[in-house]
C-alpha atoms as one frame of an Amber mdcrd trajectory, in Angstrom:
protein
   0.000   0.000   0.000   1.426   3.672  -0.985   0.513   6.697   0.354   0.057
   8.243  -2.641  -2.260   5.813  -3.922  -4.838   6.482  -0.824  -3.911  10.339
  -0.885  -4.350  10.780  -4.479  -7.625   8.429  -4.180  -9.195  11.055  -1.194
  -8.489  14.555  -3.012  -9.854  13.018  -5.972 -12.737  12.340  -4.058 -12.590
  15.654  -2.446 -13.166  16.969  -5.954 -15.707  15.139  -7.392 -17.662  16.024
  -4.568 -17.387  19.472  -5.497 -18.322  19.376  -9.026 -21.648  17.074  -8.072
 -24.576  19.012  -9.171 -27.380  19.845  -7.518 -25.826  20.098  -4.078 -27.645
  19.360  -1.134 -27.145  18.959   2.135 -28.730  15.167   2.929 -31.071  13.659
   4.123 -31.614  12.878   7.965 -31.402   9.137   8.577 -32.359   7.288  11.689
 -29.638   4.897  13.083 -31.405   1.805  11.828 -31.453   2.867   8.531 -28.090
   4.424   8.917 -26.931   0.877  10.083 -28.377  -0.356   6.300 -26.375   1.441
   4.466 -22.967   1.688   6.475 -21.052  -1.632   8.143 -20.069  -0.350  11.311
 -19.120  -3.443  12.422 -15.525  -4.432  12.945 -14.323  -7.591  12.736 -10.762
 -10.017  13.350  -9.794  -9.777   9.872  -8.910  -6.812   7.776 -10.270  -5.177
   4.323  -9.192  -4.814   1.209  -7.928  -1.298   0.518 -10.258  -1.011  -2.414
 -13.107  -1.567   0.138 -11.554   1.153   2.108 -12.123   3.310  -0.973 -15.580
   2.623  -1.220 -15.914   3.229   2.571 -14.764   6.885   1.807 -17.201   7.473
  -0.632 -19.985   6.252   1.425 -18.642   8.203   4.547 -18.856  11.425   2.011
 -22.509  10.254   0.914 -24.021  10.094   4.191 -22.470  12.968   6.065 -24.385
  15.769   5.663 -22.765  18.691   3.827 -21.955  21.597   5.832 -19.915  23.306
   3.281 -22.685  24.239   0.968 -25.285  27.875   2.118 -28.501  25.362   2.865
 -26.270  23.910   5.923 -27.988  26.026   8.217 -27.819  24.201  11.476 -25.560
  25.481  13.902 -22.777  28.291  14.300 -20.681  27.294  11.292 -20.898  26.811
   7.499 -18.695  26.898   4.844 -15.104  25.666   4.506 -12.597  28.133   2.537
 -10.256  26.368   0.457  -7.114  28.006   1.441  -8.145  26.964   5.089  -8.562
  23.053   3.782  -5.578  22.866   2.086  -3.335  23.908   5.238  -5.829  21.554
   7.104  -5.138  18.263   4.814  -1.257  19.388   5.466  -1.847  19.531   9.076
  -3.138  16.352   9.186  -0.304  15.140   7.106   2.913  16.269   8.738   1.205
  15.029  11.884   2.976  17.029  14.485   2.565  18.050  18.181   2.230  21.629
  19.492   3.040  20.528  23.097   7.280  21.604  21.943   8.942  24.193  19.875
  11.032  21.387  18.865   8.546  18.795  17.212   6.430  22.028  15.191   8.606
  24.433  14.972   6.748  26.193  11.812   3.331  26.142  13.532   4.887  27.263
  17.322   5.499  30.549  15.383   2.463  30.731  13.336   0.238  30.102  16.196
   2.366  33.192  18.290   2.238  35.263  15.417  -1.644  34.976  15.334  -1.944
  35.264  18.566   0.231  38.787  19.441  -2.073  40.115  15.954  -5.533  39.493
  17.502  -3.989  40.687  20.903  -3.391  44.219  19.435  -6.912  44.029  17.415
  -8.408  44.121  20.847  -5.966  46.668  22.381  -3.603  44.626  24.272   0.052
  45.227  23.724   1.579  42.380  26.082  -0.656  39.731  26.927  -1.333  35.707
  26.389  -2.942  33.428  24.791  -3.231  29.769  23.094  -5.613  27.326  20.650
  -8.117  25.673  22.328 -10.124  22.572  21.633 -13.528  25.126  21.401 -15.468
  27.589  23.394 -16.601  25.566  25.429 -13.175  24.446  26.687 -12.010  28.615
  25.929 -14.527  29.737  28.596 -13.200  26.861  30.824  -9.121  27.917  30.931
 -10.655  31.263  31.363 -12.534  30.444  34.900  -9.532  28.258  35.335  -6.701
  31.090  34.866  -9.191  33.636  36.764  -9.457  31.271  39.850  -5.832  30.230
  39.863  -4.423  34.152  39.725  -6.475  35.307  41.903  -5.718  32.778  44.177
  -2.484  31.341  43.550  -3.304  28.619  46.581  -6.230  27.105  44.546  -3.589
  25.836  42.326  -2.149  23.346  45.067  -4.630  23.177  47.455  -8.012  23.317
  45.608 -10.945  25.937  46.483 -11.715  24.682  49.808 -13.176  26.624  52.471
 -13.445  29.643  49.518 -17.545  29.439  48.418 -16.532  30.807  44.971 -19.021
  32.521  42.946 -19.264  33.344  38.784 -21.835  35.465  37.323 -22.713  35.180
  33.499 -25.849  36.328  31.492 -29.091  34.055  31.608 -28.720  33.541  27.560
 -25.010  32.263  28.272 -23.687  29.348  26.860 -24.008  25.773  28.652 -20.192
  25.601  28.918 -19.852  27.766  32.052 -21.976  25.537  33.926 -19.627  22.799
  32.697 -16.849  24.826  33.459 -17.908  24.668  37.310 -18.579  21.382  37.577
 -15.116  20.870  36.489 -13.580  22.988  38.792 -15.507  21.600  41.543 -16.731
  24.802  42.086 -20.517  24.113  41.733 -23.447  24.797  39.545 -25.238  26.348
  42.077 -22.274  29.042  42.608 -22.929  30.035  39.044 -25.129  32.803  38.957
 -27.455  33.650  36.011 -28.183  37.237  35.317 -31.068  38.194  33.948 -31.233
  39.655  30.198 -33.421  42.220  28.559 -35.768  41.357  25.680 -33.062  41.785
  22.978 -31.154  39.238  25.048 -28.189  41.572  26.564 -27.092  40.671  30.437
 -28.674  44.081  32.546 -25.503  45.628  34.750 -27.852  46.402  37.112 -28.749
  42.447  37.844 -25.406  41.803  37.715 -24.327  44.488  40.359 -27.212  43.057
  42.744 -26.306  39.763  42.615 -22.617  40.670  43.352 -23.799  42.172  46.462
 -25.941  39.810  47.310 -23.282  37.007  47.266 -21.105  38.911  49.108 -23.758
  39.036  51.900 -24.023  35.392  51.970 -20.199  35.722  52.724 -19.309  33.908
  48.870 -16.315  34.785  47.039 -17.538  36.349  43.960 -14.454  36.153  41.284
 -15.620  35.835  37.726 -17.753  37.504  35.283 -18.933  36.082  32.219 -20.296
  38.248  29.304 -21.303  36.771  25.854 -20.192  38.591  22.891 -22.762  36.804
  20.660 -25.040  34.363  22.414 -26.224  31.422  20.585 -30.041  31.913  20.449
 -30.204  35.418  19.776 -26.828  36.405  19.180 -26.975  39.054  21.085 -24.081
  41.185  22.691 -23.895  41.926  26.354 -23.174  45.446  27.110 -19.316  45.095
  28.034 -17.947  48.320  29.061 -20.460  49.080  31.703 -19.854  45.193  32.543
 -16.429  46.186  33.089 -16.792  48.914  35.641 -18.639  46.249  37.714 -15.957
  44.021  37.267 -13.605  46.708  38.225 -15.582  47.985  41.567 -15.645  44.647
  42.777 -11.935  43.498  41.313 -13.297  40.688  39.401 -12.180  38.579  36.573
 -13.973  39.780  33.439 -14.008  37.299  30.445 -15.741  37.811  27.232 -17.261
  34.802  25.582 -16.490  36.267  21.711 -16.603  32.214  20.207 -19.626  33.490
  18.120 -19.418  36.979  17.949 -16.419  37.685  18.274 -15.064  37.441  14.882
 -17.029  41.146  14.870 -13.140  42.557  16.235 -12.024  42.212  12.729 -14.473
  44.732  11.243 -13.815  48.595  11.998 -18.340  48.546  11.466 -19.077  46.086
  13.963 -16.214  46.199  16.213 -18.420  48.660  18.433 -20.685  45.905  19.532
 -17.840  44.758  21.584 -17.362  48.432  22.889 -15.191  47.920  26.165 -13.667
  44.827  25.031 -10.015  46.677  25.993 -11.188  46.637  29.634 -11.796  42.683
  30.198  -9.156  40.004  30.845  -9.878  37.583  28.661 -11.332  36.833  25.903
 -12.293  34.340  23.053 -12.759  33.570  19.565 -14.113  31.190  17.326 -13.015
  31.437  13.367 -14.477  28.557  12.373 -17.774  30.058  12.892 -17.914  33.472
  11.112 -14.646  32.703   8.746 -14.833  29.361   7.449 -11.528  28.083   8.931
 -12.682  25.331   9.661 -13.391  22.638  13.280 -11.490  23.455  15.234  -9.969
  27.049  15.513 -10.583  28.425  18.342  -8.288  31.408  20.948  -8.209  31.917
  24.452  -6.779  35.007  24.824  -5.544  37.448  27.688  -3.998  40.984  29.065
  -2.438  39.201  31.661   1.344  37.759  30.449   2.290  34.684  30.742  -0.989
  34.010  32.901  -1.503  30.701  31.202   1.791  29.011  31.915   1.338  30.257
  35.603  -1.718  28.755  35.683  -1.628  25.607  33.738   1.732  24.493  33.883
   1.944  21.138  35.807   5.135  19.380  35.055   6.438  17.453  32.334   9.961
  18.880  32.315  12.136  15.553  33.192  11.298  14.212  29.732   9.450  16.341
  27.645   9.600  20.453  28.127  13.624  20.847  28.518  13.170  24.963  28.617
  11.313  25.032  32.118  11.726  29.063  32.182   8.693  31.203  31.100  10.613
  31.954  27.913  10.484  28.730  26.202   8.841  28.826  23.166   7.375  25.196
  24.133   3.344  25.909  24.481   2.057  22.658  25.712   2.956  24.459  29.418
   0.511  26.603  28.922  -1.748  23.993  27.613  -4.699  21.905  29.253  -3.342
  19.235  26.377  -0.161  17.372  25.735  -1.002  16.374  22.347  -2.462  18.837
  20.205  -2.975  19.540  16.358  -1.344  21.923  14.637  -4.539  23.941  14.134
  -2.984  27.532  13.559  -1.640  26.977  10.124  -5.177  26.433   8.741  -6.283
  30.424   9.987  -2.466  31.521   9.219  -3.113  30.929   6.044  -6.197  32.521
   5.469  -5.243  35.222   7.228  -2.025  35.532   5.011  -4.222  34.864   1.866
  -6.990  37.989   2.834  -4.920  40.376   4.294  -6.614  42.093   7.331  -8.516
  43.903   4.567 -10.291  41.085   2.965 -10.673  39.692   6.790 -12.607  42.076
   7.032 -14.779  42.578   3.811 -15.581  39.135   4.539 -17.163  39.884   8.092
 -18.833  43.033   6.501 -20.515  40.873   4.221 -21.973  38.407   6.137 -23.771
  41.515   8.099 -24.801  42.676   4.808 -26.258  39.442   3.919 -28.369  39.421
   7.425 -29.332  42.760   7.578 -31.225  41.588   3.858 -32.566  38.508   5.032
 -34.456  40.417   7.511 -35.922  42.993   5.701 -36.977  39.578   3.431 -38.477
  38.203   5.964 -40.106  41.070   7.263 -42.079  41.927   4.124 -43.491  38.311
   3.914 -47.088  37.770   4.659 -46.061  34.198   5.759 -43.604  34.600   8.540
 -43.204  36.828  11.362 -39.621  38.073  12.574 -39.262  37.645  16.385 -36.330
  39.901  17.368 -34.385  42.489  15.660 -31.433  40.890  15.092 -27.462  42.074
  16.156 -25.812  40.035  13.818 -26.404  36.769  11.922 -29.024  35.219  14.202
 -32.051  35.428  12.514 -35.151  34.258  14.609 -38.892  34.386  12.569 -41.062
  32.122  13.197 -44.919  31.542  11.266 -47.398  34.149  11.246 -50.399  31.492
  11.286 -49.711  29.350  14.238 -51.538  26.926  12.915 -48.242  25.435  11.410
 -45.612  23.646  13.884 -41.981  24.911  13.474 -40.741  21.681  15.290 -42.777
  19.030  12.598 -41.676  21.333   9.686 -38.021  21.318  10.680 -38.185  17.500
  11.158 -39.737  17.179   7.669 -37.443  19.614   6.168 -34.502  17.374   7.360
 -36.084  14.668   5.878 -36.163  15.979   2.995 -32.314  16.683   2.597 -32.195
  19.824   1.162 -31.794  22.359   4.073 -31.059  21.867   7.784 -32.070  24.615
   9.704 -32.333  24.932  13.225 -35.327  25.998  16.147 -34.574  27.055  19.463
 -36.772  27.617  21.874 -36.858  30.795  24.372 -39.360  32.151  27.003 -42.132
  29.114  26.035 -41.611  29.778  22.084 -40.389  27.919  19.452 -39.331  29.343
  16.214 -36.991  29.018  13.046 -33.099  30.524  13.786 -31.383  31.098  10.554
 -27.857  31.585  11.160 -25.950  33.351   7.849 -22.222  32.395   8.272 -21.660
  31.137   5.404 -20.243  33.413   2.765 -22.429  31.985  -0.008 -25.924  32.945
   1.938 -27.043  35.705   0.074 -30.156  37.045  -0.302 -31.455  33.870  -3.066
 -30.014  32.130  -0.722 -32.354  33.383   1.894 -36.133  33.526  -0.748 -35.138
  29.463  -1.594 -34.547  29.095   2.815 -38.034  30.128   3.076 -39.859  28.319
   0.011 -38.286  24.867   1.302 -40.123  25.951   4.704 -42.962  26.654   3.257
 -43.211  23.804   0.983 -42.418  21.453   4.246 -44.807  22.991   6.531 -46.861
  20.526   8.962 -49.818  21.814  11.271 -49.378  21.649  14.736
């Protein structure tokens, strides 16, 4: 078996698939019938490689498509081709960023990257790494938060210290995570209520503060969303921050949705205060096609995440134990990790912070028309006036289910769009990351809806 017989056999594949015509994005199988069609099974002896070939093709057939504008589902869409390309030679060169040593290239790249989006925010010494997510982004950031503000936690835990977190009720599900993990508690994470557009009220937030302190709790983080994932809403940061600041907490910014808004001189002010937080973090899979995964924790603080996270490993793997050493996996939760900065290096290096940023522009453009679409239909009804690229509608005769249509729409395989549900309603969220969505893009969303609709 050659390598270049199974590489050459994949991109070929990789091409076909992109000259197949009509595109769509597939259809929604149950296991049972997934379990027809694919041999999961795996048995003593092996398989011919030729069956492995016919395995790939299958394994392209019945994953849905999430590179195409109907793939609609969740916070990413798309795939830019400069971005695959450094991802297939990722994969390839198969190296570790845990040392300097083993990827040396990518140790660079991934600094380089991070000391640009450090001054995009305003930060001109600071830290930060690739993470494995948001979710995991928003958990080094409680992690660092708790560990430098109290260095003990690091060897002793957080006993006898009731330690509190506040974040927005429209927050993502990772910060509860996040204090689970810690052992901190979810009941010590409290949720602050939002206004109707969805934005955390300061004033909430300042009263629950107090209110833990009363119950003599350690308040020490604050969590605001740059972007939450219903609504995509913004929470209002720079008064956020004097809270933070009266009370000397930790002040993180969940930007793994939204955040990609930095890059655009336009939108940048929805993230007005940014300057003033601690941390932040940063998705560009979702809003610039780089990809799964791609993701930045980022901080003011130097060197915060080596003091934080750093936990041995220098008898036989990390032979520059000063803070200087260009080795990351110190300042790592992982040993092993992929070389994931290459794939947005490139990109970066291909658009210029220019086209970065035409391409962020756009995508606002594109949802800004989508909802004056929707709102001069007769069918559909627009629930909130959208921030950014979250756009929520839902029927105007509620006669028709939005849960039944979406199942039948997936069914159908040529859209997958998502629902959420939020104070007792259920509607349609349209999320327009994808470069490609334009406003035809949009009209055809709605006729497949339309042409799928079940009554309640």
């Amino acid at each position: 078996m050659t390598i270049e017989k199974t590489l050459n056999h994949v991109l070929n594949l990789i091409a076909e698939q992109e000259t197949v015509e009509p595109k769509i994005v597939g259809k929604k199988l149950k296991p049972n019938e997934l379990r027809l069609r694919f041999d999961f099974s795996l048995k003593k002896s092996g398989t011919e490689l030729q069956d492995i070939f016919s395995i790939y093709q299958k394994y392209l057939e019945l994953t849905p498509n999430t590179r195409i504008p109907e793939f609609q589902n969740q916070l990413f869409s798309g795939h830019h081709p400069v971005s695959l390309g450094a991802e297939i030679l990722s994969a390839y060169t198969n190296t570790t960023m845990a040392t300097y040593e083993v990827s040396p290239v990518s140790t660079l790249i991934e600094r380089e990257l991070v000391q640009h989006f450090l001054k995009k925010i305003g930060w001109f010494s600071g830290d930060g790494i690739m993470v494995t997510g948001g979710s995991n982004a928003n958990f080094v950031a409680m992690l660092v938060a708790r560990n430098l503000k109290f260095p003990e936690t690091k060897l002793f835990g957080s006993s006898g210290l009731r330690l509190t977190a506040f974040v927005s009720e429209e927050s993502h599900y990772s910060f509860d995570k996040a204090m689970n993990m810690l052992g901190l508690g979810l009941h010590s994470l409290k949720k602050i209520p939002s206004d109707e557009s969805g934005k955390m009220i300061p004033e909430k937030l300042r009263d629950a503060i107090l209110e833990s302190l009363e119950k003599k709790e350690t308040p020490f983080f604050i969590g605001a969303t740059a972007g939450t994932t219903v609504l995509g809403a913004y929470d209002p940061i720079a008064e956020i921050s004097k809270i933070a600041q009266e009370f000397n907490l930790w002040l993180h910014v969940d930007g793994a949705w939204g955040g990609s808004a930095l890059f655009s001189q336009r939108y940048r002010s929805l993230m007005e205060g940014l300057e003033k937080a601690d941390s932040f973090c940063v998705d560009t899979h979702k809003m610039l096609g780089t990809g799964l995964i791609s993701s930045f924790f980022l901080t003011k603080h130097s060197h915060a995440l080596r003091k934080s996270n750093d936990s041995g490993g220098s008898d036989y793997i990390f032979h520059q134990p000063s803070e200087d050493s260009l080795d990351l996996g110190p300042s790592s939760l992982q040993c092993g990790r992929r070389a994931d900065a290459f794939k947005v290096w490139c990109l970066w290096k291909f658009l210029g912070d220019e086209g970065i940023e035409k391409y962020i522009d756009e995508l606002f453009k594109n949802a800004k028309i989508a909802v004056e679409i929707i709102k001069d239909r007769s069918d559909f009804q627009l629930l909130h006036e959208p921030q950014m690229l979250n756009i929520c509608f839902t029927f105007k005769d509620s006669k028709f289910s939005v849960k039944k249509t979406r199942e039948k729409l997936l069914e159908s395989g040529s859209h997958y769009l998502n629902i959420s549900t939020r104070k007792e309603i259920t509607f349609f969220r349209l999320i327009l990351t994808n470069i490609q969505q334009d406003h035809k893009e949009v009209l055809r969303t709605l006729e497949a809806i339309n042409f799928n609709k079940e009554l309640e």
